[in-house]
N, C-alpha and C positions, 0 to 999 in steps of 0.2 A: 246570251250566246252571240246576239249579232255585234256589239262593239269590237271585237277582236277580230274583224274582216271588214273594217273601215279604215277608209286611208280619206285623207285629204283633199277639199275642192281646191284649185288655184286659183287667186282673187280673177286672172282673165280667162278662166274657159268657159262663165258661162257667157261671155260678154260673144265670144266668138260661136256661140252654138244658131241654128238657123234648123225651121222645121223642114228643110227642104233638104237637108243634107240626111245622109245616112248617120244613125244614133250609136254609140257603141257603149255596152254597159259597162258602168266602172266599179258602182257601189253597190252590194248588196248585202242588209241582212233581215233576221228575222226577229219581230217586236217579243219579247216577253209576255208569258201568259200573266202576270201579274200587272200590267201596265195599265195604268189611270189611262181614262179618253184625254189626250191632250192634241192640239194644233199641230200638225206634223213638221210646220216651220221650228215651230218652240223644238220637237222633240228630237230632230235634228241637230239643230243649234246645241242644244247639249251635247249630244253626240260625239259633235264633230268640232275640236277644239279650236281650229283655226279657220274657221268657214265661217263668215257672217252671215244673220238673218237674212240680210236683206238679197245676200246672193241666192239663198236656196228658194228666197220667193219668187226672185227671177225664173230662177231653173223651172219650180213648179208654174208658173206663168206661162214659160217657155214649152210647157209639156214634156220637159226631162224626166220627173218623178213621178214613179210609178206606184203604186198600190196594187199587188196580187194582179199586177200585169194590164193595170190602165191607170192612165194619167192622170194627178187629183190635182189640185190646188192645194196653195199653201195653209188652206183654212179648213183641210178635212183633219179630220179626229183619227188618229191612228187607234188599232184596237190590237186585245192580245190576238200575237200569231198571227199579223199582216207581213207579208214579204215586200220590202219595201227597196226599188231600186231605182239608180240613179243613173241618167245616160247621157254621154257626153258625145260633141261634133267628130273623133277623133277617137283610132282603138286607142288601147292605153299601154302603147310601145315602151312607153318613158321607164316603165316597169319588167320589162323584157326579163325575163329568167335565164341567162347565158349559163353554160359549163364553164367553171372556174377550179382548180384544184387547189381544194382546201381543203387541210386533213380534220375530220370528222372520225367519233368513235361511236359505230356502229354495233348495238349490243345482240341486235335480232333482226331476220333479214329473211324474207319469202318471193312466196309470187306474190304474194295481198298486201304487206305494210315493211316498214322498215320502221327501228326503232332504234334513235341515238342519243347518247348519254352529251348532249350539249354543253361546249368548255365558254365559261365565261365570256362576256365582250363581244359574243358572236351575235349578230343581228338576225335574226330569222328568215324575214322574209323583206325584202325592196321594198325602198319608199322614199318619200321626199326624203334628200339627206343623206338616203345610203340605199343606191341604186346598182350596189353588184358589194361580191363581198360577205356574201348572205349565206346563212344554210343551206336555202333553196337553189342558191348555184351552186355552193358543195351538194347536191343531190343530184344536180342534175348535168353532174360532171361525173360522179360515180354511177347514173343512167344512164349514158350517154351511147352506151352499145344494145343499149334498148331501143329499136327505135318508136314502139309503139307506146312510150313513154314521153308524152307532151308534157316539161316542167311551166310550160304558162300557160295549163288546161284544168280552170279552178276547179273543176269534176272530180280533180283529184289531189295530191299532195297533202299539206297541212291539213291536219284533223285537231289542232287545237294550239297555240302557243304561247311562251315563256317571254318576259323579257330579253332584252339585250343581256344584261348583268346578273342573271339568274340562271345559273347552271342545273343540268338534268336532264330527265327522261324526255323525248317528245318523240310525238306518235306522225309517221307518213303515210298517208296509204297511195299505194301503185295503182290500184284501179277505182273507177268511178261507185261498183258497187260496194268495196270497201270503206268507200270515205261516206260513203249513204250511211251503211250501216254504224259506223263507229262515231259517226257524227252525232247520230241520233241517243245511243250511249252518251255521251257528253252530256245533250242538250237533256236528255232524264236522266241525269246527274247518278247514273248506276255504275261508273266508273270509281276505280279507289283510288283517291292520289293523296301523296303523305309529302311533304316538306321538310327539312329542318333548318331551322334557323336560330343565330344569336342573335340576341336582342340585350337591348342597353337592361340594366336595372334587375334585380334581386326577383321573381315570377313569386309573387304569395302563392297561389294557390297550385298545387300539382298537378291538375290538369281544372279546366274548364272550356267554357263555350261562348264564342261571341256571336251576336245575331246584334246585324245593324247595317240600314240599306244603302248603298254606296252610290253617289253619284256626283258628277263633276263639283268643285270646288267652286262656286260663284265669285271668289276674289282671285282664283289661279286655275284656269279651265286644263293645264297641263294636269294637275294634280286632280286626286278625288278622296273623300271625306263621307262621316258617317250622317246620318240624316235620322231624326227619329221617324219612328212609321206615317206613315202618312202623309208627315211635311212636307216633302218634294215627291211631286208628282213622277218624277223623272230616275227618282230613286230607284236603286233594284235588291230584293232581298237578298241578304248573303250571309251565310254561317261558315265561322269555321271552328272549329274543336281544337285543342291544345292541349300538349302535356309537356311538363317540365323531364327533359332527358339527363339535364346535367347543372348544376348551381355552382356557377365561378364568379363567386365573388359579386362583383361590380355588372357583370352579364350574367344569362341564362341562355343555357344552348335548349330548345324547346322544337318537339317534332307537332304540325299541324296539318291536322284533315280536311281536307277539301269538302264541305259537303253542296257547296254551288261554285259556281269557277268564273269571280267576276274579277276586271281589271283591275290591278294592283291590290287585289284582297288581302291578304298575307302583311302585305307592307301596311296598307291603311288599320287593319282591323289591327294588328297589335302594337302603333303606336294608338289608336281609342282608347285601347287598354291603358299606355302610360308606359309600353314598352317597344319602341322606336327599335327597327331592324338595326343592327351593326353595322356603320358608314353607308346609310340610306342615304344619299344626298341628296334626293329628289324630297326626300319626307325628313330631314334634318336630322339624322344617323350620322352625318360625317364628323361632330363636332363631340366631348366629354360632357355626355348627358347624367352617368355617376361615378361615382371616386373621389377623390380627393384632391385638395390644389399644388399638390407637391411639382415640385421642376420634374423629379424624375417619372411620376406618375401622367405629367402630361407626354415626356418625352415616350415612354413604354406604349402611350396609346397613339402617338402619331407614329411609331413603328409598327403597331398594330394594323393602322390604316392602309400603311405601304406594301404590310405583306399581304391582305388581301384588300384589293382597292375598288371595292362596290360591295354593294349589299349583302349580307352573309344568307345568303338566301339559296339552296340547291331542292330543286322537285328530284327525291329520290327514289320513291318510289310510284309503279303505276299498274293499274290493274282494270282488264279489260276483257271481254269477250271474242273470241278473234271471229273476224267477219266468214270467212268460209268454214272453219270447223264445227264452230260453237263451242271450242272449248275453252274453261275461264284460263286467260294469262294471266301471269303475274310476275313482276320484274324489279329487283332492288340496285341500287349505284350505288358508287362510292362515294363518301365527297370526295369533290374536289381538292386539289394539293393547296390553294389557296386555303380553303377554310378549315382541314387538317394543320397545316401552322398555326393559324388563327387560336382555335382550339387548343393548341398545343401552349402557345405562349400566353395565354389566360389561364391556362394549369399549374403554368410555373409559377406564374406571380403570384396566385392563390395561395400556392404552398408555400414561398418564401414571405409572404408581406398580409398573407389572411389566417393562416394557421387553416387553412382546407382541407 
């Protein structure tokens, strides 16, 4: 649960932090019940892809880092279910959530949550990089005659999110006892959320199961990879279930159940398998993984690329308990226009060049 509410140290802010000064927290999340006792520098360090060791041992030196609300050093052993936060010299303005009008499609809408069907390319929430522009100011631009609606009041808004390149459902909640509530659904994994995605290559089997524990990549900490049990401490278990929806050829359109919700699951766990999302470029989708070496069969896939240019990856549907009624939601999307052409022009070519 906690990697997806970690943003990045700047190599200078612990250099400028002093115990004298007022603290303001920037990082928080919470350890996994299945986590080995490891160094909390180390578990960090994994964590946090662009943060060196050496800076968070500063920080914890410095008495930045917190353990269940007191300061440890770099040398304590995190356990499962420690809340572990991070405090810098300075609020963390750099992140500011402004009203921006950015058209959003809003499928469900209350006093307690909003729920929008997220278009491609959209970045969710601020961060090094991309500091407005966000869903989060389309939210809080469509708030905005709210005013007891704080969009940079983590008590509340995001309750769980998607990539940039990955279109879909995503859940907001408006008030603090909303995002308790719906949060804790997430974290005991009693929510239903379904995918579907193309992926490179022929799927043998019509539905199965992958179980294989995911954690940073030690030769590219942007990316993450599968671990067998046990090997990496730092590893977290993840399952996700599969079924083949559609067989075109050279791809397979396959919808997959979430039954843990860790970073890039989806992406990692089915290229493990040997089936690489459709123009993954972060996990090597962009390039002709099957087919043939025809002029025209290369030509047909870099048009394939252009009409949908990132990951064929849409969270469509989600299924939740809603926090004041108690009564079960449930909500399906379309794909998107990108990967309806996608789809579309792998139907053709099946039927003229596969006999599909």
């Amino acid at each position: 649960m906690g990697e997806e509410y970690i943003e990045e140290i700047e190599e200078d802010d612990i250099e400028e932090m002093s115990v004298e000064q007022e603290l303001y927290e920037h990082f928080r999340f919470v350890v996994d019940k299945g986590q080995a006792l490891v160094r909390i520098d180390k578990y960090l360090v994994n964590c946090m892809a662009s943060t060196s060791r050496n800076r968070i041992q500063e920080a914890a030196d410095a008495g930045n880092i917190c353990v269940n609300a007191k300061p440890v050093k770099s040398n304590y052993r995190v356990k499962p279910f420690d809340i572990i936060t991070i405090f810098l010299a300075y609020p963390p303005s750099q992140f500011e959530i402004i009203p921006q009008d950015i058209p959003i499609n809003i499928v469900y809408e209350d006093d307690d949550i909003i729920l929008v069907n997220k278009q491609p390319g959209l970045v969710v929430h601020p961060g090094f990089g991309n500091f407005d522009g966000t869903l989060l100011n389309a939210i809080a631009f469509h708030m905005k005659d709210h005013p007891e609606f704080d969009p940079n009041d983590s008590r509340i808004g995001l309750v769980h999110r998607i990539d940039k390149d990955t279109s879909g459902l995503l859940l907001i909640a408006k008030t603090e006892e909303a995002k308790t509530h719906l949060g804790k659904q997430f974290f005991e994994k009693t929510t239903q959320r379904r995918y579907h995605a193309l992926v490179w290559g022929n799927v043998k089997e019509n539905e199965g199961t992958i179980v294989g524990d995911l954690a940073r990549d030690p030769r590219d900490r942007m990316l993450f990879t599968v671990f067998p049990e046990g090997e990496n401490p730092f590893a977290k278990h993840a399952v996700t279930h599969y079924k083949v929806l559609e067989r075109l050829g050279y791809v397979t359109l396959v919808e997959c159940r979430l039954e843990t919700g860790r970073t890039h699951q989806i992406r990692v766990h089915m290229k493990h398998i040997g089936h690489t999302l459709f123009n993954d470029e972060r996990y090597g989708g962009n390039v002709i993984l099957k087919g043939t070496t025809s002029a025209y069969y290369k030509l047909f896939v870099k048009n394939c690329f252009y009409a949908c240019p990132r990951q064929a990856l849409h969270a469509k549907t989600l299924g939740f308990v809603h926090p004041r009624t108690g009564e079960y939601m449930y909500f399906d999307s379309e794909l998107p226009d990108d990967m309806q052409e996608l789809i579309r022009m792998w139907r053709d070519y099946g039927k003229e060049y596969l006999d599909l």
